[in-house]
C-alpha positions in Angstrom: 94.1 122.6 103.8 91.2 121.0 104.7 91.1 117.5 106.5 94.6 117.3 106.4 94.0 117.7 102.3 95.6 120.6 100.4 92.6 122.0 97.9 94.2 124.3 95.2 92.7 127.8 95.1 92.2 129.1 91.5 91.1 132.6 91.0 89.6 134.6 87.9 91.3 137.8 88.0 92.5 137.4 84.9 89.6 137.4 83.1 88.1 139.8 85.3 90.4 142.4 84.6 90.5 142.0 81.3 86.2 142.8 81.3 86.8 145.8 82.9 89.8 146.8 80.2 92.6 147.4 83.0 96.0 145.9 82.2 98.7 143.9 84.8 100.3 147.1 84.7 98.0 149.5 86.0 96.5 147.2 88.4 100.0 146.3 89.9 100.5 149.5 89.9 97.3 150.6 91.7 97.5 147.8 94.3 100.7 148.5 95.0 102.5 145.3 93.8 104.9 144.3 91.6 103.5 143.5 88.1 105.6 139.9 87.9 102.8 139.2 91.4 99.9 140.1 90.1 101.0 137.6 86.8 102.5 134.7 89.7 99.0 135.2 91.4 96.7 135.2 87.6 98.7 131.8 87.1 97.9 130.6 90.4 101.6 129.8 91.4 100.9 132.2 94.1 97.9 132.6 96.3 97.8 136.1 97.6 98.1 137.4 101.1 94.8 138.1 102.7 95.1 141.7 102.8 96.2 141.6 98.8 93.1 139.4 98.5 90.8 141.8 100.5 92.0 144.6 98.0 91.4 142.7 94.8 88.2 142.4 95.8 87.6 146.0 96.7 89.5 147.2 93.6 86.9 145.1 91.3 84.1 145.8 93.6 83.1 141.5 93.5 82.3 139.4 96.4 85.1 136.5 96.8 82.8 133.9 95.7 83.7 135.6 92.3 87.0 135.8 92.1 88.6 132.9 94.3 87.6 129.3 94.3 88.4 126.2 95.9 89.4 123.5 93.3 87.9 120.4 95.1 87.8 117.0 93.5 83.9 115.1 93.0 85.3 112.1 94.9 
């Protein structure tokens, strides 16, 4: 929230994991989470935790401007 404003985060891990080859499966399985997250986070109908977060980013070896994005309106 920003301003009193709630700003959607969207993410790319989808697509990112998909470049490297790695399904839901063994990424769920490798971060320790249930596959039916990781698919609730790749829809963004659930932002992860910040430690989940931290670990995507490790596990992909990307910054966070790469993989999570505010979705702000050009007003």
């Amino acid at each position: 929230m920003v301003g009193g404003i709630c700003i959607p985060v969207k993410n790319n891990i989808r697509e990112i994991r998909k470049e490297k080859g790695i399904t839901q499966l063994k990424m769920a399985e490798d971060l320790q989470v249930t596959r039916q997250t990781l698919t609730a986070i790749e829809n963004n109908k659930y932002n992860p935790s910040l430690e989940l977060a931290l670990k995507i980013l490790k596990y992909f070896e990307v910054s966070i401007e790469e993989i999570f994005t505010l979705e702000e309106d050009d007003k």
